[in-house]
N, C-alpha and C positions, 0 to 999 in steps of 0.2 A: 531329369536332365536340368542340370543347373545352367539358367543363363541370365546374362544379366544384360539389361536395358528393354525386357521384353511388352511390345505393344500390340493391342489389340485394336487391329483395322474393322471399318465398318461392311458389312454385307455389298456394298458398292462396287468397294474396295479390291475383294474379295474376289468377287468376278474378274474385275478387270484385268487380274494378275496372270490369268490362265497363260503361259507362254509368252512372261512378262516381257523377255529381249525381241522377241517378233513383232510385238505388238507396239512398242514404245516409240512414239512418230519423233523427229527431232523436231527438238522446240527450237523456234526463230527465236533472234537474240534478246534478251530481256535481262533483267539483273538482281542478284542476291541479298538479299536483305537481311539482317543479323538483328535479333531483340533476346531477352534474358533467356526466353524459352528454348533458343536453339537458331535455326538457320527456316528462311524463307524466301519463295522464291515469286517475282512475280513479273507474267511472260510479258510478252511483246506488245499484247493487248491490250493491256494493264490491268486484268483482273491474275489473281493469288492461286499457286498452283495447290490444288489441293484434293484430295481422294485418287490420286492419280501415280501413275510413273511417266516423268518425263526423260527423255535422251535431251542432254546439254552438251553440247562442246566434246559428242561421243560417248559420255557415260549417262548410265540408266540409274535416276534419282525415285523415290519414293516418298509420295508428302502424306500427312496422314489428314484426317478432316479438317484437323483446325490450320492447318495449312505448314505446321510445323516437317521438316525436312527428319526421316526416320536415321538411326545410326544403330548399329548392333541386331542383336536378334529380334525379328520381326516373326511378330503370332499373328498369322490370317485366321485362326482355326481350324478345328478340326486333326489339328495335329502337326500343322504344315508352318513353316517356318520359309521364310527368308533372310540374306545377313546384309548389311550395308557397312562399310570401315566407317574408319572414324570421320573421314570425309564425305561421307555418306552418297559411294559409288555401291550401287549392288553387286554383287559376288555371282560369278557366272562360272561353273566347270574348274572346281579348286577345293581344295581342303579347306576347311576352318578348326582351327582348335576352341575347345571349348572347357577349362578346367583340366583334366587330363585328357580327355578323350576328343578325338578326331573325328568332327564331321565333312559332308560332300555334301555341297552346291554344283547341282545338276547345270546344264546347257541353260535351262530353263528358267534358273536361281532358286529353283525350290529341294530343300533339304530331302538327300537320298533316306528313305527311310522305308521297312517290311520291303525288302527290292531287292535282288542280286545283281550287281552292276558287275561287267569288268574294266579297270581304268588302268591305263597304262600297262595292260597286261596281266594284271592282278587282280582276281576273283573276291570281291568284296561281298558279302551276305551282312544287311546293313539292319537293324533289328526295330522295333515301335518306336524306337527314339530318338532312332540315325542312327546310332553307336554302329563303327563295321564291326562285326561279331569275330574274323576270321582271325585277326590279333596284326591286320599290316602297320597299324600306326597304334603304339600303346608307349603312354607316358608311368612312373612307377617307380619307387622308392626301394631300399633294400634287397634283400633275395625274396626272388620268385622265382617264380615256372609260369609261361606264357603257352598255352596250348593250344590245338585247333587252326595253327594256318594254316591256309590252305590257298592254294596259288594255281592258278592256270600255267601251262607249258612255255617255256622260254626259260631266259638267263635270269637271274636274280643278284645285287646289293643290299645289302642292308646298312644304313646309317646309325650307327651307334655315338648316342651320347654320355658322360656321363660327368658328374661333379662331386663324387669323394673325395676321399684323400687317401684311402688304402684300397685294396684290392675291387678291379673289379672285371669279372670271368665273365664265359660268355658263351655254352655250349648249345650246341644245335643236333635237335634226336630227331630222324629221319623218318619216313613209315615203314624201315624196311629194318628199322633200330639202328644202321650207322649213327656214330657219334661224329661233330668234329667241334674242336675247339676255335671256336670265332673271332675271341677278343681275349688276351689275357696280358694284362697291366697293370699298372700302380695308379694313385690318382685319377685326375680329370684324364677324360678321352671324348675326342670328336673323330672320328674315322669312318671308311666305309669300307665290308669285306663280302666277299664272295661267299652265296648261299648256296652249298650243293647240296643232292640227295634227292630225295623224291618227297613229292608233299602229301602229305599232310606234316607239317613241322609241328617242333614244341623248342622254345631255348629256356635254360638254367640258367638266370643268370645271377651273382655272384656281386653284391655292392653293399656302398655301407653311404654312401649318397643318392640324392634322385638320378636318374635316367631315362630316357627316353631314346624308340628307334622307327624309322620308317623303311619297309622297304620297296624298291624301287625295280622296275624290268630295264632292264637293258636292252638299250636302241641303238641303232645306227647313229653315231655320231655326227652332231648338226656344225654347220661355220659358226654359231655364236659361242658354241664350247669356250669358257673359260680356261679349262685346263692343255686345248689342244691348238696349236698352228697345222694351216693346212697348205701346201702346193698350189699352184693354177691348176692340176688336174685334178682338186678334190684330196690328194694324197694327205693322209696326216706325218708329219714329219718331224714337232715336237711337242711333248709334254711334259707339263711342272702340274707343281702339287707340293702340300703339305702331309704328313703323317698318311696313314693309311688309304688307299684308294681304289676303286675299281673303275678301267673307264668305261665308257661305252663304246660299240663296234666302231672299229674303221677300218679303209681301206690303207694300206699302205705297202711298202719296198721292202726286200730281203736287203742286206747289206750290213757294213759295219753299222751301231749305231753305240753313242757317248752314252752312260750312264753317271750321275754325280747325286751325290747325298752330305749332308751336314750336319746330318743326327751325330749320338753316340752310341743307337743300341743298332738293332736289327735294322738290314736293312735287306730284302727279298724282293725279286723281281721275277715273276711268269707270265708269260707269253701261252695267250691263248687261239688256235689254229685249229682246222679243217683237221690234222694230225692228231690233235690231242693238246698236250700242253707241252712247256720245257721251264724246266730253271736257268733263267738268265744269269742272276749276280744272288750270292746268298753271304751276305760279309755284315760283318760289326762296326758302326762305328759310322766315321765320314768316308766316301768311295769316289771315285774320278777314274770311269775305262770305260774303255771299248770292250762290246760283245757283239758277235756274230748272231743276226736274227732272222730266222728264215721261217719265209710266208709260202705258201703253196699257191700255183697257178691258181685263181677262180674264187681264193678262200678271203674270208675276213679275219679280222684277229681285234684282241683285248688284251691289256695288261692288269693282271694284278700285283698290286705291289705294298707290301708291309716295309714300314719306313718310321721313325722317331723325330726325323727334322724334315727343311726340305729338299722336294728330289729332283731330277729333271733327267729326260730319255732324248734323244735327239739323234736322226740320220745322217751320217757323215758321210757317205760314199754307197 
């Protein structure tokens, strides 16, 4: 595993880190000190923060012996890694990219690794080197074949990127052999579409540039949602977006609702329901109407929608 900035903490060190966010007391106010070497800190006392993790100002910092402030991947030993950005805040419960491949920073900050996590819904088997083995987050160039995900039960997206400039496909083989075609366009794409089937998956995919995809579970949709407005009663009432999307669950209203788009190609909207599904609007081009959308007593619902520009869905009545 390639990484770069990697330092080797002392035996001290080492110990100290066991359940480094539990442990890390906040430090009374003291001040930052800057020399060729990097970033230093020195507390309230006025002696130099050093072998230690301290909480500043709410974030948990890592100095190493010589009292220098750590950034990037950090070697305790034995195998075990922590990351710090470039500000050198430690990473708690989040992905980190590393080269192509995606690693997890535990609650704890130490790199998921020999471990089968589920995060966000997603059954990760993470291998001697962090790498997740099961293919949720893989970066990658040209045609391949991704094989082996494997997903715990719930809904699924998958965020597809890509930066060719001719073709790039996108098929998904199920464990039951359903095919379906996920992604198929010209050039650059950034989108996100709906994974069905049963897992174990495998996708073809079909490029002549890099790409990269994560996928994602679908949750009950929160207030900070960028894509959605919501009611005083929680109700979601509108959504925008660009190109391709899935959203996440909401609650909302049967009734008329606007649909508008400013692409020029496809542009598809389904309505996902306790019933099943329906085709809202399937048209070309730019669109401006009204459809009739109907929610069952008790049930949630999700839109997916394939779209070329941008779009927006909204309750009118």
């Amino acid at each position: 595993m390639k990484k770069a900035a990697i330092f080797f903490l002392a035996a001290a060190l080492i110990f100290s880190l066991a359940g480094v966010g539990a442990f890390a007391a906040e430090e009374p106010s003291g001040g930052w000190l800057q020399a060729d070497e990097g970033w230093y800190y020195e507390k309230a006392d006025g002696t130099q923060a050093a072998d230690e993790i301290l909480t500043i100002d709410g974030a948990d910092y890592m100095f190493a012996a010589d009292g220098h402030m750590y950034t990037g991947w950090i070697d305790v030993g034995n195998g075990d890694f922590y990351y710090a950005d470039d500000s050198g805040v430690l990473a708690y419960d989040k992905w980190q990219k590393s080269g192509s491949s995606w690693y997890y920073l535990k609650e704890d900050g130490l790199m998921a690794r020999d471990e089968l996590l589920v995060i966000d819904g997603v059954s990760c088997q993470f291998d001697a080197s962090g790498v997740c083995a099961n293919g949720q987050n893989v970066s990658g160039s040209g045609d391949d074949v991704v094989t082996g995900i494997t997903l715990e039960s719930g809904i699924f997206r998958v965020h597809f990127k890509h930066d060719g400039s001719r073709n790039f496909i996108v098929k998904s083989y199920d464990d039951t052999g359903d095919t379906n075609l996920l992604v198929n366009t010209i050039g650059t794409y950034d989108g996100y579409v709906l994974l069905e089937g049963t897992s174990p998956y495998a996708f073809e995919i079909t490029a002549d540039g890099s790409w990269t995809y994560t996928i994602e579970h679908l949750t009950d949709a929160k207030e900070d949602d960028a894509h959605i407005v919501f009611a005083e009663d929680g109700s979601a009432v509108s959504f925008t977006g660009t190109g391709d999307y899935v959203t996440d669950i909401w609650t909302g209203r049967s009734g008329a609702w606007q649909f508008t788009h400013d692409g020029e190609r496809n542009f598809a909207v389904w309505l996902y329901t306790a019933d099943g599904r329906d085709l809202l609007v399937n048209e070309i081009g730019a669109y401006d109407g009204k459809k009739m959308v109907s929610i069952p007593a008790g049930s949630k619902a999700f839109f997916e929608i394939h779209a070329s520009g941008n779009w927006s869905a909204s309750i009118v009545s």
